[in-house]
N, C-alpha and C positions, 0 to 999 in steps of 0.2 A: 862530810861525805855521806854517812847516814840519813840525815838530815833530808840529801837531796832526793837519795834512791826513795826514802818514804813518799816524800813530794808526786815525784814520778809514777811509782807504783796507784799512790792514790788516785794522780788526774788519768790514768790510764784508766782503771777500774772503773771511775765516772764517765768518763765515757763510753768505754762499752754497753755500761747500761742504761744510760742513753738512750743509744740507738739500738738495744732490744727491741724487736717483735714483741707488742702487746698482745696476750692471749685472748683468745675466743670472750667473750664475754665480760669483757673487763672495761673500765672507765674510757677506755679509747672507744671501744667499737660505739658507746653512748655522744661521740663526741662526734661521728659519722655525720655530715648537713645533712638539712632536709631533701636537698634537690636534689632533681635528678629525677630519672623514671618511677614508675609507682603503677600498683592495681590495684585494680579495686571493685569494690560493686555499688551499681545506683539504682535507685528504687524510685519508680514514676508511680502516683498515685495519682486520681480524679481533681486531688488537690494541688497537683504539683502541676507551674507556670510554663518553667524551662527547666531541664536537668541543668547544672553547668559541667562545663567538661573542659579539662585546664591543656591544650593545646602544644603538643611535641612540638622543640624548634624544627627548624630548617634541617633536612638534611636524616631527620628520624620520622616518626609515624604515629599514629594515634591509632585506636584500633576498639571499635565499639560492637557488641557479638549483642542480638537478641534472642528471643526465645521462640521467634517466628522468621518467616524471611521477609526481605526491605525491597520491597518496590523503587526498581533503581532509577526508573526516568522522573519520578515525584522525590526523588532526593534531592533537595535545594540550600547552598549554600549564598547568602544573603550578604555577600561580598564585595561593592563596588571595585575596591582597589586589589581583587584579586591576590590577595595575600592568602588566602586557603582555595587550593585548585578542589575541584567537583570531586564531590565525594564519589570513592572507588567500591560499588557495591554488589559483594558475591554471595549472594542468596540470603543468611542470615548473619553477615558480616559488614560491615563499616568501616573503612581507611582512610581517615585523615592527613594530609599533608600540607606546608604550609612552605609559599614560597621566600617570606621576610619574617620575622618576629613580629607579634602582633604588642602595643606597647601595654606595660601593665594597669588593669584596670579594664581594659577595651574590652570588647565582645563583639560574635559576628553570632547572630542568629542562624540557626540550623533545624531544617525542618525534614523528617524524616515520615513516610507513608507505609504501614506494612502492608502486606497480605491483603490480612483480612480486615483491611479500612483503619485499621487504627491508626491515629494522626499524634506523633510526639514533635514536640517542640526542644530543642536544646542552645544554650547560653553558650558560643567556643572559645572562649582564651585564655590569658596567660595569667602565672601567679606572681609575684611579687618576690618570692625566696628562689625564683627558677626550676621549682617541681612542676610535673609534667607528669598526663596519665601516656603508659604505655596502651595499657589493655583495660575497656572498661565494659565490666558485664553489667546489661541492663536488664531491671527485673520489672516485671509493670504486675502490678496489682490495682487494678482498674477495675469498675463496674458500671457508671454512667459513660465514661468516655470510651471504655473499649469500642472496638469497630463490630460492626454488624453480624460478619460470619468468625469472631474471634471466639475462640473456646470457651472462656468469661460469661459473653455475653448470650451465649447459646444452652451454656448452663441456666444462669440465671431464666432466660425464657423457658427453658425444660422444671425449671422448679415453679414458676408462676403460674405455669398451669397445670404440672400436679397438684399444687394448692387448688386453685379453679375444681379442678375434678374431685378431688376431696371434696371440699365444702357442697359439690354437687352432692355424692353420695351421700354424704350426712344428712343434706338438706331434702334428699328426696321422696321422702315418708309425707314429710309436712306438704312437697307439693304436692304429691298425688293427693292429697287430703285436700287441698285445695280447689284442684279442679274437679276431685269428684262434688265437689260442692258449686263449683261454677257449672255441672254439666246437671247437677241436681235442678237449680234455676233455669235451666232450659227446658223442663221436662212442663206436660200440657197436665198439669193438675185433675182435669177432666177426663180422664181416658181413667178408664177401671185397674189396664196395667202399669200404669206408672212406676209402681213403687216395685215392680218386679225383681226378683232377685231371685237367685237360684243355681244349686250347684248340683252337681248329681255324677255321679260311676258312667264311667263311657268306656264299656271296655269292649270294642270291635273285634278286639283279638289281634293279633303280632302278626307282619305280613316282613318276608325278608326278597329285598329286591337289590341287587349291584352291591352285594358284602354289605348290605344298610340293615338292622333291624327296627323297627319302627311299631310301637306299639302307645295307643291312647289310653287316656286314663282317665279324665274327666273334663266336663262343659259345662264355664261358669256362664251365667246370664244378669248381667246388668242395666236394668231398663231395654235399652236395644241392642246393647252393644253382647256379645260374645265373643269367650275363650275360650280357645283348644288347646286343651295341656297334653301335648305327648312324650315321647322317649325316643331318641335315636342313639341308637348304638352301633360304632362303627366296626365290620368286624374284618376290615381287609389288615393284613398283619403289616404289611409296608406305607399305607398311607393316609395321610392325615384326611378327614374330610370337613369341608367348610361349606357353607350354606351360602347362597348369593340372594335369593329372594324364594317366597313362596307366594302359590296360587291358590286359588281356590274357585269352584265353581259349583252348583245346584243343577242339578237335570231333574226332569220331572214333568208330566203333562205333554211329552215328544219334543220337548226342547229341553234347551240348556244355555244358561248365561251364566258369563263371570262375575264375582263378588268382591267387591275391591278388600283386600287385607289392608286392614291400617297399622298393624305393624307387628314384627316377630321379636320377641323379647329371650334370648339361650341364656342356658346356666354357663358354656363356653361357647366363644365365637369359634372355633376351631378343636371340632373333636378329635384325638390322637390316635394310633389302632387300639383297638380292644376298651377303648373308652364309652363311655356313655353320656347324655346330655338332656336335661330337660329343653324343651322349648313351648312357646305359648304364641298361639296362632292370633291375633284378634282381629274382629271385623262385626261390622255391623248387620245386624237377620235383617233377610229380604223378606217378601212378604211370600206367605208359602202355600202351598195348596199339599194336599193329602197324597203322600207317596212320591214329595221329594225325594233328595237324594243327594250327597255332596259326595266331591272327590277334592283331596287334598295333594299338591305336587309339590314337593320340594327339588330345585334344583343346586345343584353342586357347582358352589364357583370355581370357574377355570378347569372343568372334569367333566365327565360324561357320567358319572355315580348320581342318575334321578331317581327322585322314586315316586311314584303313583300310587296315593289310597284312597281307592273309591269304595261306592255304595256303604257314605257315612248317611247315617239319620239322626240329626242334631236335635 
């Protein structure tokens, strides 16, 4: 009788633990199959053909999120037998569904458009163990293939030509040395002032017109060419002022005619209130008679702030 109750007691014992609850973390929960739903994240690069993307059965959903939103009528599913209905696309989201099991190993080509042009291609099917993505974030790290007006690729062109403009500044010493040497070759060897050159104090005195102060300083002379280095200082306390072009013209003998300015070179394009700014007028001397006289006009882009400095003698 002993005997039996030990019997007893033991196969009872054994089974209860048994069928204990394996705890959190323990050889069971490793023992979990693979299949079944899953997330995750995929990363499209210049290099990459097709993402693949392992296809919800029948009856659940696939679910692909970008970083941009999906142009939903260039969403094309590449389906004859209609086994994945048209993709479901709300703004930077992706829904897959599938109306049969696609067999394992198969694929259905998936081609997806965003925004801003960029063209991904993706692999759609099934796995072999029966896992399946629920939700797949995709990451694109793209630089030749991003689309046109994509973030990427508007970076990259914002750096291509800060380099451009850089290598301009650096490089821009050597060209002006350049061309004052091609502009040297131009010059008639014969004429007494060829080799002219000349800088000299030009100080007209400070004339203040439309909160503008405006004061010269000196006149460089280049073979023919001349520069007028002035100062503008703006002194309205509320607003910026910007330059749009200047004039210039010579009166003298009962007339007066324009002088073409060939170009205005600022220390800023856009001087702030209470700021100051060199600028340098250039243009080629006309041919003068005694008791000329210039006026120089600078006009204000998109303002009425002009100013007028006449009865200059260069």
């Amino acid at each position: 009788m002993r005997h039996l109750l030990v019997s007893v007691c033991f196969f009872a014992f054994a089974t209860v633990t048994s069928a204990a609850p394996a705890k959190a973390g323990k050889p069971a929960a490793a023992a979990v199959s693979a299949a079944g739903p899953g997330d995750r994240s995929v990363v499209i690069n210049d290099a990459t053909t097709a993402a693949d993307i392992r296809l919800a059965p029948p009856g659940q959903t696939t679910t692909l999120t970008f970083p941009v939103d999906v142009d939903a009528p260039k969403a094309v599913v590449a389906d004859p037998q209609q086994r994945i209905l048209p993709p479901i696309v709300q703004g930077s989201t992706v829904v897959l569904t599938s109306t049969k099991p696609l067999p394992p190993g198969a694929t259905v080509p998936l081609a997806l458009t965003l925004v801003d042009g960029t063209q991904l291609n993706f692999a759609v099917g099934s796995s072999k163990d029966g896992s399946f993505d629920r939700f797949v974030r995709v990451e694109l790290q793209l630089q030749q293939r991003a689309g046109a007006d994509s973030a990427t690729r508007l970076k990259g062109q914002v750096a291509e030509l800060q380099a451009k403009l850089d290598e301009c500044s650096t490089g821009a010493a050597e060209v002006g040395i350049a061309k004052l040497g091609a502009l040297i070759l131009k010059q008639d060897l014969s004429k007494p002032d060829t080799f002219t050159v000349e800088a000299r104090n030009f100080k007209s005195g400070i004339d203040k017109q439309n909160r503008l102060l405006v004061e010269t300083h000196y006149v460089f002379r280049l073979f023919d060419l001349m520069y007028l280095a002035i100062t503008v200082e703006n002194r309205d306390p509320t607003q910026t002022w910007v330059l749009e072009r200047a004039e210039l013209s010579v009166q003298g003998g009962g007339s007066a005619s324009d002088i073409k300015v060939i170009g205005v070179e600022q220390e800023l394009n856009a001087i702030p209130s209470g700021a100051s700014s060199k600028l340098v007028v250039s243009f080629r001397l006309p041919q003068l008679v005694e008791g000329n006289r210039f006026e120089l006009r600078l006009f204000e882009k998109n303002g009425a702030r002009h100013f007028k400095l006449g009865d200059l003698k260069l």
